[in-house]
C-alpha positions as semicolon CSV with decimal commas, in nm:
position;residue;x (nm);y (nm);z (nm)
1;X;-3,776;2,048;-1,817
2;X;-4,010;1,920;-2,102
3;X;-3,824;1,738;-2,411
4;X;-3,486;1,848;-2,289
5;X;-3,340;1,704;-2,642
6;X;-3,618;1,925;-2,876
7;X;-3,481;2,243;-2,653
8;X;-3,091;2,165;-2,659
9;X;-3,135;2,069;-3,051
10;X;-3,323;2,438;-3,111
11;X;-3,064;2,657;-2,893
12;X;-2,823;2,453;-3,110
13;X;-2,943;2,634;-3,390
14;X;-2,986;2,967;-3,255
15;X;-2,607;2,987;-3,196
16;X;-2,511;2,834;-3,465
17;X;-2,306;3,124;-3,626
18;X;-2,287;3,381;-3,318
19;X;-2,284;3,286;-2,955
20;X;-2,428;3,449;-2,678
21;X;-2,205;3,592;-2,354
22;X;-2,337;3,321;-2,171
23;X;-2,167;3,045;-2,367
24;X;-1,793;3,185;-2,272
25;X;-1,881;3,225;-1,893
26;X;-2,012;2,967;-1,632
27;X;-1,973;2,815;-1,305
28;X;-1,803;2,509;-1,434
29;X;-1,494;2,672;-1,549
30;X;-1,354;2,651;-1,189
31;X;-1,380;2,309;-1,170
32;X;-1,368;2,169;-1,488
33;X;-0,975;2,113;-1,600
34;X;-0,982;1,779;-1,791
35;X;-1,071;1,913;-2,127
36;X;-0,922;1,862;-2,484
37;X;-0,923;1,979;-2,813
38;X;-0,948;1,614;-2,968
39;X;-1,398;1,539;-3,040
40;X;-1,359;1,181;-2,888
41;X;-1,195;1,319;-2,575
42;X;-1,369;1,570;-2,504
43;X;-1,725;1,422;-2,553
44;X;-1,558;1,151;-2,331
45;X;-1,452;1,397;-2,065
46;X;-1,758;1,588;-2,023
47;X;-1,956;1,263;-2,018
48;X;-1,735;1,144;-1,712
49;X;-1,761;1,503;-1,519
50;X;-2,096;1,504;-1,585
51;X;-2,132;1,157;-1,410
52;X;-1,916;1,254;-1,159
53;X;-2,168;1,552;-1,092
54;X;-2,494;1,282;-1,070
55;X;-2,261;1,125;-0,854
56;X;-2,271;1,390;-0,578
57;X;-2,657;1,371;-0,565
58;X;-2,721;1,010;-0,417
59;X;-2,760;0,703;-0,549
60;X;-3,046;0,560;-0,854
61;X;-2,978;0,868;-1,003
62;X;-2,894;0,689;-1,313
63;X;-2,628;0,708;-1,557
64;X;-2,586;0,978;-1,799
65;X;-2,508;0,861;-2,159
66;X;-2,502;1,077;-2,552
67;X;-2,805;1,031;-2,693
68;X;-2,755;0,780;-2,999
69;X;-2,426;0,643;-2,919
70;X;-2,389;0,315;-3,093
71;X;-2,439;0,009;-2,872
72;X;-2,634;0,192;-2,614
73;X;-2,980;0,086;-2,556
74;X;-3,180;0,403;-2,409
75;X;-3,446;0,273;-2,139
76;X;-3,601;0,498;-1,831
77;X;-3,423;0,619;-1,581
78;X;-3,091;0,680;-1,786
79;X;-3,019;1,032;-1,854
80;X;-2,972;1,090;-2,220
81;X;-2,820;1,460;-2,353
82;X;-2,799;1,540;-2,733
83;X;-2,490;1,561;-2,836
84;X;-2,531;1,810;-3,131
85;X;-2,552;2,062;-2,858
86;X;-2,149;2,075;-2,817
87;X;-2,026;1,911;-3,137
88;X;-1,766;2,097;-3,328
89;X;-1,702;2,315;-3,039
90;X;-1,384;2,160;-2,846
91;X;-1,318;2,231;-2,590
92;X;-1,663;2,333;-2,448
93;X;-1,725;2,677;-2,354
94;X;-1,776;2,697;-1,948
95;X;-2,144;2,821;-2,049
96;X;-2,282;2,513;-2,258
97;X;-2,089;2,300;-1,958
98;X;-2,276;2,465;-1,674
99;X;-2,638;2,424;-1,914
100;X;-2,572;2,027;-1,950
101;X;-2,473;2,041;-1,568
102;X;-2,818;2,196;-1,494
103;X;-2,986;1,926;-1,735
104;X;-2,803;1,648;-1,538
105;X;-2,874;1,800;-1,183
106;X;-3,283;1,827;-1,254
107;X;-3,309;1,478;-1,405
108;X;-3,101;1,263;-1,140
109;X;-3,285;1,432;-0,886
110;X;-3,608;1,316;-1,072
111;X;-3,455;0,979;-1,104
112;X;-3,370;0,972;-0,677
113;X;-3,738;1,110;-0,573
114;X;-3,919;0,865;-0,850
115;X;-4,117;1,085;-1,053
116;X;-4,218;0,765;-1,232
117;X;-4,357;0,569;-0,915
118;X;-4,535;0,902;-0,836
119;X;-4,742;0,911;-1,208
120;X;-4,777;0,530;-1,138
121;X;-4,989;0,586;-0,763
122;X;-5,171;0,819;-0,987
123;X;-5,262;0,589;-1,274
124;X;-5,366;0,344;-0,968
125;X;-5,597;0,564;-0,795
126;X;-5,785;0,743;-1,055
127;X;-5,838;0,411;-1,308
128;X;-6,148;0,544;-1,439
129;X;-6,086;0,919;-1,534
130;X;-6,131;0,981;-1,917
131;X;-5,808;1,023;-2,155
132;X;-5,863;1,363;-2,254
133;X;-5,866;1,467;-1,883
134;X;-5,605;1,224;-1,821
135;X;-5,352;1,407;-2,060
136;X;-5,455;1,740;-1,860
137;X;-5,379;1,544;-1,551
138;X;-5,053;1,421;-1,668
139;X;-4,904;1,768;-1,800
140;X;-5,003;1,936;-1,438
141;X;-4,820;1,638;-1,316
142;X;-4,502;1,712;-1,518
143;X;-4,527;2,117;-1,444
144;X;-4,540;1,994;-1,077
145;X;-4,269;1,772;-1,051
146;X;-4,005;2,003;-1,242
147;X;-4,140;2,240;-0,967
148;X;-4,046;2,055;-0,667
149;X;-3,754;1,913;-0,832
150;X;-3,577;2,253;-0,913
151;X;-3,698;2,419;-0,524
152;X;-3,530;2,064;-0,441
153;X;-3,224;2,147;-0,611
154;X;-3,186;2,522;-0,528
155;X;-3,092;2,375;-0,164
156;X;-2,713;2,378;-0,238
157;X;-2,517;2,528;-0,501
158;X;-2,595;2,265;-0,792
159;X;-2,895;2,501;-0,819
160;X;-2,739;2,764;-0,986
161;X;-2,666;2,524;-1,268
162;X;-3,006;2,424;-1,261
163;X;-3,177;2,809;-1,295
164;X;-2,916;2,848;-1,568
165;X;-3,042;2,595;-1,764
166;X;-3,400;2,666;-1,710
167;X;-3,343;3,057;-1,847
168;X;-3,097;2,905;-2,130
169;X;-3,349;2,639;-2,290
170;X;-3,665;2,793;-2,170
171;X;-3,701;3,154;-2,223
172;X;-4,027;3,328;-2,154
173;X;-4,204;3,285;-2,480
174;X;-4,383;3,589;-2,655
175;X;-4,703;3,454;-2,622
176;X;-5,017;3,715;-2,627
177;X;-5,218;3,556;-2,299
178;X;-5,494;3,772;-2,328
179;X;-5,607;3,505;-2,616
180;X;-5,827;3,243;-2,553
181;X;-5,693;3,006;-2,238
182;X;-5,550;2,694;-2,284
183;X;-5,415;2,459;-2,031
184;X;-5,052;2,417;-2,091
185;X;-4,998;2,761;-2,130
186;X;-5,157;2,780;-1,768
187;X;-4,910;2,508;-1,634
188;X;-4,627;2,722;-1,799
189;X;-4,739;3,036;-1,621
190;X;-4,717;2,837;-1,307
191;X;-4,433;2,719;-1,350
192;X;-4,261;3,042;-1,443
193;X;-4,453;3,211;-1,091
194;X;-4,276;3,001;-0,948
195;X;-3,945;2,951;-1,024
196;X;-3,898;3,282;-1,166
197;X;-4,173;3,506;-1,034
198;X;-4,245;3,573;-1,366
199;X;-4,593;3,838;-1,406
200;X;-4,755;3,806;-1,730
201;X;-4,898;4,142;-1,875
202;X;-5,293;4,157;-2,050
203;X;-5,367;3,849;-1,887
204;X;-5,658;3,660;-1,936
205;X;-5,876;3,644;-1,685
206;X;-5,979;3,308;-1,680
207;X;-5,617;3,254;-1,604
208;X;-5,652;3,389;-1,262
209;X;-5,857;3,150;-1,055
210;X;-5,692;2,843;-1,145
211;X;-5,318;2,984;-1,135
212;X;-5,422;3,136;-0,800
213;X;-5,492;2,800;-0,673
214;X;-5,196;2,650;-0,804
215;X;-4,965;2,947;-0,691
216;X;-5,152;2,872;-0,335
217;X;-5,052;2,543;-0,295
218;X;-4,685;2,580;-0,428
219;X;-4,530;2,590;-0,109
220;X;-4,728;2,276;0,007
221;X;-4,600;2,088;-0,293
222;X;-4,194;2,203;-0,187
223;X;-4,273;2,098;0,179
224;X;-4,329;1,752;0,140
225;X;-3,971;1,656;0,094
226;X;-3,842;1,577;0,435
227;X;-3,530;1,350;0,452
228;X;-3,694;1,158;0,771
229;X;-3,902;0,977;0,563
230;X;-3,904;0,774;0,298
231;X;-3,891;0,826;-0,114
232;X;-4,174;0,604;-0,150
233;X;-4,355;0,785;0,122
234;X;-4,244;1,141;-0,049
235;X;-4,422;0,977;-0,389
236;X;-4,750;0,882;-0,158
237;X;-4,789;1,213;-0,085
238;X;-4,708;1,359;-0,366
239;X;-4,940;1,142;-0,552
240;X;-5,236;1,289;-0,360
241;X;-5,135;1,627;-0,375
242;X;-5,138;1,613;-0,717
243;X;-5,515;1,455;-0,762
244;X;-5,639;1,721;-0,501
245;X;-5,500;2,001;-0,683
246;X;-5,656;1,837;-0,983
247;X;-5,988;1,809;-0,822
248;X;-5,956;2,196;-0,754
249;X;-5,919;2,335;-1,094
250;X;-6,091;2,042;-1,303
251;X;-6,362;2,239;-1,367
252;X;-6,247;2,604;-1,399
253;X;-5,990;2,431;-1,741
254;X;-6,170;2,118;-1,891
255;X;-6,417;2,376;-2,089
256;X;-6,079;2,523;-2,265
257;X;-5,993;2,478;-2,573
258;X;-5,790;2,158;-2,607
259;X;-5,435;2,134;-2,768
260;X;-5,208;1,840;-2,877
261;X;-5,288;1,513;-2,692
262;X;-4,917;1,438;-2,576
263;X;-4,937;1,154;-2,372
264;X;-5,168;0,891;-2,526
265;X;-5,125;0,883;-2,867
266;X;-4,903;0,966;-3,183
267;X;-5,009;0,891;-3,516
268;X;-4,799;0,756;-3,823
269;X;-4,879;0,714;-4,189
270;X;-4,759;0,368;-4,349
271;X;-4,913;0,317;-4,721
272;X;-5,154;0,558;-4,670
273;X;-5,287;0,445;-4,375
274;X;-5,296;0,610;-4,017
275;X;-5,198;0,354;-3,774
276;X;-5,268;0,459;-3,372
277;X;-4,946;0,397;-3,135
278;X;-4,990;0,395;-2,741
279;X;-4,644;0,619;-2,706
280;X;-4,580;0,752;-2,303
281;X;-4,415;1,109;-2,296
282;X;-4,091;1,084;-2,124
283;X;-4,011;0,738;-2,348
284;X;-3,612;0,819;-2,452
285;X;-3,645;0,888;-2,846
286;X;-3,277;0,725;-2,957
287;X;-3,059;0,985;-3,197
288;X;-2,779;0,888;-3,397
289;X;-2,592;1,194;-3,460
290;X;-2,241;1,014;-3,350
291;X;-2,095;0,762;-3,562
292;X;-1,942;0,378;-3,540
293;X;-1,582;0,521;-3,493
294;X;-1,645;0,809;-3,291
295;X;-1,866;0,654;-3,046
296;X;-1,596;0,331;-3,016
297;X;-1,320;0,599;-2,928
298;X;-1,540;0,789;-2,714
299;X;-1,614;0,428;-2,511
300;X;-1,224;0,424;-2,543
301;X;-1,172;0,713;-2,390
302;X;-1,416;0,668;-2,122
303;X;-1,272;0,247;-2,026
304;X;-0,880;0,449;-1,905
305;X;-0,871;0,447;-1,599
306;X;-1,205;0,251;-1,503
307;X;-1,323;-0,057;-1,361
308;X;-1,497;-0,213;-1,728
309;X;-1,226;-0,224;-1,968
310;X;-1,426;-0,409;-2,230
311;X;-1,368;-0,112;-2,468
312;X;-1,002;-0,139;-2,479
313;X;-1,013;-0,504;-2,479
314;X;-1,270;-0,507;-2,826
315;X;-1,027;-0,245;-2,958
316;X;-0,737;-0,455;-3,007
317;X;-0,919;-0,746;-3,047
318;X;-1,066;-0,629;-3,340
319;X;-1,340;-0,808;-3,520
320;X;-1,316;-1,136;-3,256
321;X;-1,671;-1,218;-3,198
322;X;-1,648;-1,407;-2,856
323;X;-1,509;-1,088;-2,635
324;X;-1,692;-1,114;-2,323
325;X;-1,701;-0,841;-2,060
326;X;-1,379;-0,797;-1,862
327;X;-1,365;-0,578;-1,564
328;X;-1,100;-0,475;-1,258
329;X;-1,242;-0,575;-0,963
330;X;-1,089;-0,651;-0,620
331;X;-1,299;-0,939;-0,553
332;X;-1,004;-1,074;-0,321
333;X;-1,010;-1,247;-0,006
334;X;-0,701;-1,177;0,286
335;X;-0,434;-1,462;0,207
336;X;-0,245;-1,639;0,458
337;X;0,063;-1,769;0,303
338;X;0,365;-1,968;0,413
339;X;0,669;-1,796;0,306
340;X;1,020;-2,005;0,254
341;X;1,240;-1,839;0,332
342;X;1,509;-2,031;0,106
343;X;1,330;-1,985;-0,171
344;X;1,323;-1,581;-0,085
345;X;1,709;-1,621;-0,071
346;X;1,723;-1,781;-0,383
347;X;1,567;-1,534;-0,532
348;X;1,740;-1,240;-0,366
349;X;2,040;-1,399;-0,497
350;X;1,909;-1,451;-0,907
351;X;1,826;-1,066;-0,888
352;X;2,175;-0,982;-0,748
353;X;2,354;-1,240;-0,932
354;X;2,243;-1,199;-1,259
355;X;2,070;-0,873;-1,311
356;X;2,246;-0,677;-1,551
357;X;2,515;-0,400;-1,373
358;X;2,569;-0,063;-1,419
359;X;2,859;0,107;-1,303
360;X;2,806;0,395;-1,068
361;X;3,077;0,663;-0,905
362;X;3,129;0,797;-0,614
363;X;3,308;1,099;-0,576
364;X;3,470;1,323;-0,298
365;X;3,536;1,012;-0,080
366;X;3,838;1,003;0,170
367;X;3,986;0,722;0,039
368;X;3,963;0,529;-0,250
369;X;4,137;0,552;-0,587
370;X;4,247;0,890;-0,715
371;X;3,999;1,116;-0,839
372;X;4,173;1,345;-1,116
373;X;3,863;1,549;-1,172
374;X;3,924;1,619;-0,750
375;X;4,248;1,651;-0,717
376;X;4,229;2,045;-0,653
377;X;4,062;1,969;-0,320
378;X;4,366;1,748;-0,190
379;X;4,509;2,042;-0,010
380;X;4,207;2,193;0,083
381;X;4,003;1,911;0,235
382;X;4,138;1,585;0,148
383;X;3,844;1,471;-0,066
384;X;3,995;1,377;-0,389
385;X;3,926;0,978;-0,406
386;X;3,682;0,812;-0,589
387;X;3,502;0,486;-0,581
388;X;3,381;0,252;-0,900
389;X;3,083;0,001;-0,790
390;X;2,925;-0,257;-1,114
391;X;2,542;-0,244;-0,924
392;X;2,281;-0,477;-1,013
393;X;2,022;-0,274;-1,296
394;X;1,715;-0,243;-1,112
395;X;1,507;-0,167;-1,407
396;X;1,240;-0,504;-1,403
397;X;0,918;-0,471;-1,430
398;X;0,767;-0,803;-1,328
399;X;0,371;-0,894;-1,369
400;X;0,270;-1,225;-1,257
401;X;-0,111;-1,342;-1,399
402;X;-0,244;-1,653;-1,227
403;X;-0,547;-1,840;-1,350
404;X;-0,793;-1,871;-1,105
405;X;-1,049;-2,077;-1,248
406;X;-1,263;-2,387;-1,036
407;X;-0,965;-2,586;-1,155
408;X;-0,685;-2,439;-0,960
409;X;-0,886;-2,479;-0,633
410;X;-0,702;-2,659;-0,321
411;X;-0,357;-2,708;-0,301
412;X;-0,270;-2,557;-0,676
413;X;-0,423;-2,251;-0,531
414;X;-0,215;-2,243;-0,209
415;X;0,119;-2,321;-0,375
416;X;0,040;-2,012;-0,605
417;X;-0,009;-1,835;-0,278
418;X;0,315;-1,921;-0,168
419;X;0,484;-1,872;-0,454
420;X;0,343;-1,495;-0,491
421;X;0,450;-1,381;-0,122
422;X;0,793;-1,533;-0,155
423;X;0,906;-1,347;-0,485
424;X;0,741;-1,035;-0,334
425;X;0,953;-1,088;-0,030
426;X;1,292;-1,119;-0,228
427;X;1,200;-0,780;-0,457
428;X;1,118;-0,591;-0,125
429;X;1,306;-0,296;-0,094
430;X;1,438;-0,291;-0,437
431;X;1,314;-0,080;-0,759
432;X;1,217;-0,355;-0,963
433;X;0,843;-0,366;-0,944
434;X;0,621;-0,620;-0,901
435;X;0,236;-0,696;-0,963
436;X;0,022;-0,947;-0,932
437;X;-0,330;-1,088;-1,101
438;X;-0,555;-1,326;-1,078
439;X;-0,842;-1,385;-1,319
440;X;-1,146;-1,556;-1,342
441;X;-1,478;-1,599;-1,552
442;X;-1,786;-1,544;-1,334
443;X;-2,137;-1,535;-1,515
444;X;-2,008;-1,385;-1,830
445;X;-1,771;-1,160;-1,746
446;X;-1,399;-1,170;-1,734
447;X;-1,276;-1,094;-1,358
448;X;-0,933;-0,974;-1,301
449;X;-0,823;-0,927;-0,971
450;X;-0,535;-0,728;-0,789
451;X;-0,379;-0,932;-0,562
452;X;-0,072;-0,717;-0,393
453;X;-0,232;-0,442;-0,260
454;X;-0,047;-0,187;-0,067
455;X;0,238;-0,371;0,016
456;X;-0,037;-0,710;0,152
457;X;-0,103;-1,007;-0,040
458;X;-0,485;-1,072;-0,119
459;X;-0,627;-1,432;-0,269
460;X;-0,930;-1,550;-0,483
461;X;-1,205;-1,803;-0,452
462;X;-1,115;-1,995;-0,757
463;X;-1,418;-2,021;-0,917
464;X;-1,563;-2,059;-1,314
465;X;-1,408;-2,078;-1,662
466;X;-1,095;-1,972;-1,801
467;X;-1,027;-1,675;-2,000
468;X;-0,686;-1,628;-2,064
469;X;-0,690;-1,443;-2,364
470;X;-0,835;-1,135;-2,222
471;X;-0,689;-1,158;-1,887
472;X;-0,379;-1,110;-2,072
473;X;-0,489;-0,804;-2,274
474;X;-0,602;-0,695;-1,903
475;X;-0,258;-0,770;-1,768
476;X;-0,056;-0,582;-2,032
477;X;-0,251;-0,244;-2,008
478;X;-0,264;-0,241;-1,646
479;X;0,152;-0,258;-1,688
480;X;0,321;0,084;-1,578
481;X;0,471;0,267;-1,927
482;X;0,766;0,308;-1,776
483;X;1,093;0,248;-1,965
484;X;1,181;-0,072;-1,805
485;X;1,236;-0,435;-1,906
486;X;0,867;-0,585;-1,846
487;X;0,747;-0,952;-1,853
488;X;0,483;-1,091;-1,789
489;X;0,439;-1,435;-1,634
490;X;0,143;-1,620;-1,662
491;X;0,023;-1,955;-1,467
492;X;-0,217;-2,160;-1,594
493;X;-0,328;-2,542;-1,549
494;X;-0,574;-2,542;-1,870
495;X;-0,657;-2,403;-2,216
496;X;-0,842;-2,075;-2,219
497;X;-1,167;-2,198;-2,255
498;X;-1,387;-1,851;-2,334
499;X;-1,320;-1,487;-2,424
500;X;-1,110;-1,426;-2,697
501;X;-0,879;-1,589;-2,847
502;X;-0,463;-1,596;-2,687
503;X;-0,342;-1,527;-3,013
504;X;-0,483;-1,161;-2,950
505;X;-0,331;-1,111;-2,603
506;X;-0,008;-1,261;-2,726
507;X;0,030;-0,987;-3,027
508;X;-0,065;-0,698;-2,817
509;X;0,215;-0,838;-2,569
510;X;0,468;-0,806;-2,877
511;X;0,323;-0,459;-2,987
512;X;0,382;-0,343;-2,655
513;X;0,717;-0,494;-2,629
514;X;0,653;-0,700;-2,322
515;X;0,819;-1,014;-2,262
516;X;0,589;-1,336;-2,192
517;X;0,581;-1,622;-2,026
518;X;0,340;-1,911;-1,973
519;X;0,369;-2,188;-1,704
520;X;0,145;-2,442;-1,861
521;X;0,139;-2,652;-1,469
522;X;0,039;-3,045;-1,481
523;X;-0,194;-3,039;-1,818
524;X;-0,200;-3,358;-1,976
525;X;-0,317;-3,273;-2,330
526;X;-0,030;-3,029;-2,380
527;X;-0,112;-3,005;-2,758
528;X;-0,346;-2,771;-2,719
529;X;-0,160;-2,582;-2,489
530;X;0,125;-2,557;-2,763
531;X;-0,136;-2,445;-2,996
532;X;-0,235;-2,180;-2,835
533;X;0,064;-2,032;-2,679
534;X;0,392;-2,155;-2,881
535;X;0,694;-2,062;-2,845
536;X;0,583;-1,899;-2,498
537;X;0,521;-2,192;-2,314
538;X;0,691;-2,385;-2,103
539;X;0,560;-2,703;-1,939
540;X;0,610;-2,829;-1,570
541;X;0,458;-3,236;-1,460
542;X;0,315;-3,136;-1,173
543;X;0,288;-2,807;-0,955
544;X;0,538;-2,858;-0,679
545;X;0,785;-2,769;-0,969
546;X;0,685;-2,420;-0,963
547;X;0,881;-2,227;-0,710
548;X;1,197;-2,442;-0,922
549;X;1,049;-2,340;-1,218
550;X;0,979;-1,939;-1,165
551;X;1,368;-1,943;-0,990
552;X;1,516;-2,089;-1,342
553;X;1,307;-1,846;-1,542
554;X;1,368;-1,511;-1,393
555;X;1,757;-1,677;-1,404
556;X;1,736;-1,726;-1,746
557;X;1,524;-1,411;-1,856
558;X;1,786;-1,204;-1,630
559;X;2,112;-1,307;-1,785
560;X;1,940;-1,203;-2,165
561;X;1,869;-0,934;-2,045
């Protein structure tokens, strides 16, 4: 599949004002149920089924990005799709779904038998062969590879996607080929033999030797993928299949009349002058079709519910300059706590003590007080009391966010430890909920950890800077929505030190209407810890005051509730 973007941007085009039958009906519709009506959304959810799809087909099958979307840098290997092909038509039809499936399905599988490495042997064992032959060489080459790359992919059912998108893009063109021969229309015949066994009519016959040879040796070409040995094996052999079959029809289609060099060279004009650049087909051509704001909602879209969150994060930061990447990531390490068990009664007690009570009835009882609303049922069964209990209001939603930068190694680390497992022991078995993070900065990149993990406690290797600011962001959209009381309570020995600024985390806190908390632990210079935080801070001397300190807070926080 040649220039994939020229073909997708020309079909475009075509159904501009009427579409075909095959855009309404396709495969895809019995899979595909995420879809939306909103642009961003949508170009966001086919992007992610579409990766999903690569996904099934192994690994290095690289990603699969909109061509042009701002930020992006396109290099080999990533699969790029225009899309003009599906803008202003939301949600997309099941047919122009199944075409970008087939797209996708042809060029990871190019990407996992490395067509690249192939052309490269090539390059390496014929050094001396002359460019025009060369760009000869190199178009056989790419006829041959989409060959055994779409037999490869008619093994299971991703095929069908595949042959859809070969007859979509690449109709049989209505080309006379009784005219004079030229190679690429050769290649093209070939292909279409076979893929499609497609029989041209008024042939000409200096077609017939070489595409006899080629249709020969098809079935040679398909056979050398065998999953017992090796890609880079597959690409040796490949490699010399491809100069042999060269060797064979050299001489029947170097005398032809020679078209478009498209592998070598492309020429410019710059002030009147023609200026020769060394251009290799297959180099992604970037588009910019999408715009600033649609391609930052689209990375929006495409951060919920993922591990790299840096979208969401430089949303609500804004125009902060110092965001660094921040992704969920369980690089955790089994704990091994010691619980106290007073402190777990302590706690068991705030939450019972001072948790706000709601008053809950129970009706049809045997005894109790009188139930008026039950006294009918006093003669017939005796179940007309009633029974008034004040309950504690489960309704907390509780995240704690520890700082686990190099400075809270040793003993900090293991009181935290502590601390963690004994408040989860007190909530267990009640509604209120209960998460915990840790966070970290390791080579650029914001790490933020979860820590209680199917009912187990997990640690960290404390390790690099600290970047509080977006750990906190992290913290507050990785809170449930639910309609409870949340708060968030952070521990911290230091500053935040890289990332954005608190001041951002702290607003989108009060946006979201979540309570917080910082436990500024043993920090000498607590100016700039009262800079940065303000009225949410709250200082401790050393860190054995923590399990004293958490106690008094969730006291206090409970009883304004």
């Amino acid at each position: 599949m040649n220039d994939t973007n020229t073909a997708l941007t020309e079909l475009t085009e075509k159904i501009a004002f009427s579409k075909p039958g095959w855009v309404f009906e396709g495969h895809s519709d019995f899979w595909r149920k995420n879809k939306s009506n909103l642009e961003a959304e949508e170009l966001a959810n086919i992007l992610r089924a579409l990766r999903k799809v690569a996904g099934h087909i192994g690994m290095n099958v690289g990603n699969v990005e909109w061509a042009g979307l701002p930020g992006r840098e396109l290099v080999q290997g990533v699969i790029t799709l225009d899309p003009s092909f599906v803008m202003r038509d939301y949600p997309l039809p099941p047919g122009k779904m199944d075409v970008l499936v087939g797209i996708v399905v042809h060029e990871a599988y190019r990407n996992r038998e490395w067509s690249d490495l192939v052309w490269s042997k090539i390059e390496a064992i014929s050094p001396k062969i002359n460019y025009l032959d060369k760009d000869l060489l190199w178009k056989m080459f790419l006829t041959g590879e989409n060959i055994y790359l779409n037999k490869l992919a008619e093994k299971n059912t991703l095929g069908l996607y595949v042959q859809k998108a070969r007859k979509v893009l690449y109709a049989p063109p209505a080309k006379d080929h009784s005219l004079s021969p030229t190679a690429p229309v050769l290649f093209d015949l070939w292909w279409r033999k076979a893929l499609d066994d497609y029989e041209a009519k008024d042939i000409n016959l200096l077609y017939l030797e070489p595409l006899n040879k080629l249709t020969a040796r098809t079935d040679e070409l398909v056979h050398i993928y065998n999953e017992k040995i090796s890609v880079s094996e597959r690409c040796k052999q490949r490699s010399v299949f491809y100069l042999s079959l060269w060797e064979e029809i050299k001489a029947l289609i170097t005398p032809w009349k020679r078209e478009r060099i498209t592998y070598f060279t492309t020429w410019k004009e710059e002030g009147g002058k023609k200026e020769k650049i060394k251009k290799k087909k297959g180099t992604p051509t970037a588009k910019k079709p999408i715009s600033l704001q649609l391609g930052a909602e689209i990375e929006e879209s495409l951060a919920v519910g993922s591990s790299d969150i840096t979208p969401l994060v430089k949303a609500i930061c804004g125009e902060a300059e110092n965001v660094i990447r921040t992704t969920i990531w369980d690089f955790t390490i089994p704990a091994h706590p010691m619980i106290d068990p007073y402190l777990v009664a302590r706690l068991k007690a705030v939450f019972q003590t001072y948790a706000h009570r709601v008053k809950v009835v129970n009706r049809g009882l045997k005894n109790g007080s009188i139930d008026q609303r039950r006294l009918y049922r006093a003669h017939i069964s005796g179940n007309c009391f009633m029974l008034k209990q004040f309950v504690p209001e489960e309704a907390w939603n509780i995240t704690l966010l520890i700082d686990a930068s190099q400075s809270m190694a040793g003993p900090k680390w293991q009181l935290v430890e502590n601390t963690i497992s004994s408040l989860f022991k007190a909530l267990e078995g009640q509604k209120n909920k209960l998460q915990a993070y840790g966070y970290l900065e390791h080579d650029g990149v914001c790490i933020v950890s979860e820590l209680l993990r199917r009912g187990k406690l997990y640690s960290l290797p404390p390790h690099g800077r600290t970047p509080s600011g977006q750990a906190i962001i992290a913290a507050a959209l990785l809170m449930p929505k639910e309609k409870k009381q949340r708060l968030i309570i952070h521990i911290t020995d230091g500053e935040s030190n890289c990332g954005c600024d608190v001041e951002y985390g702290l607003k989108y806190c009060k946006k979201e209407r979540i309570d917080f908390v910082t436990l500024g632990c043993g920090y000498k210079d607590k100016d700039i810890l009262i800079k940065q935080y303000g009225k949410h801070l709250q200082f401790l001397d050393y860190f054995e005051q923590l399990p004293k300190a958490l106690e008094s807070l969730l006291r206090r926080k409970l009883l304004s509730s």
